[in-house]
N, C-alpha and C positions, 0 to 999 in steps of 0.2 A: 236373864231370859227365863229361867228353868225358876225363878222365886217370882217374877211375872205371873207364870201359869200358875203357879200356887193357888197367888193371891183370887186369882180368876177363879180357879176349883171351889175357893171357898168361899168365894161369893155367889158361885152360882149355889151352894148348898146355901146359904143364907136365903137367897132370894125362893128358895124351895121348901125352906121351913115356914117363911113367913107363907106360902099360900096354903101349905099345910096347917096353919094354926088358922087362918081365916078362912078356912072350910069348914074348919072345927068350931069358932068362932057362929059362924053363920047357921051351923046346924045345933046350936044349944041355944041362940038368942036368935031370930029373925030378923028382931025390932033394930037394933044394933047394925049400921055400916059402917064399914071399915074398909080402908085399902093396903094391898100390898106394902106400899110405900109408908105408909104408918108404922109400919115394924120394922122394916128393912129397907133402907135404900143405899142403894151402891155408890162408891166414892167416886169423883170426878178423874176422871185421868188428866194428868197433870199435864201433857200433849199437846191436850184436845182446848184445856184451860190457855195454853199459851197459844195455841193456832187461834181460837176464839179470839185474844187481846190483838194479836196482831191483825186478824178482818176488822177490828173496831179499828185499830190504829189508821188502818187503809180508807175505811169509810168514811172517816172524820178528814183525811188528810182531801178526798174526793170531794167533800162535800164544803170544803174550804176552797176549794179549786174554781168549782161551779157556783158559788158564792160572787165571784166576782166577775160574771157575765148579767147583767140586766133579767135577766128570764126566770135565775137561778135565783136572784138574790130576796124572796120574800114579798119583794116588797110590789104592793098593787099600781096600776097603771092610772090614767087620770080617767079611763072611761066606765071604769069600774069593772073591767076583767084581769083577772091575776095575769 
């Protein structure tokens, strides 16, 4: 927990530098766009990575389901409405 936070301190300092240098950035070149994210972007939480696969796993497993009802399945009618 407490190496958690850390990590979080020092990305929020990361994420602080990069707008600090693209301020700097922006005030010695105008011509030049640049974003935050070009210099610094923060790591995925690995949580968030697995909650994410598991909603795909659900939506796919759904969309397999309704798949095999007539309405669900794609496929057009003979009058020419889905």
């Amino acid at each position: 927990m407490l190496f958690e936070a850390q990590n979080e301190r020092r990305y929020d300092e990361y994420e602080r530098q990069s707008h600090y240098a693209i301020m700097n950035v922006k005030a010695q070149n105008a011509k030049k766009s640049i974003k935050a994210s070009d210099l610094f972007k923060r790591p995925a939480d690995e949580k968030a990575e697995a909650e994410l696969q598991v909603g795909i796993e659900k939506a796919k497993h759904a969309s397999e389901w309704l798949s095999q009802f007539e309405q669900f399945s794609g496929k057009e009618e003979a009058n020419g409405r889905p």
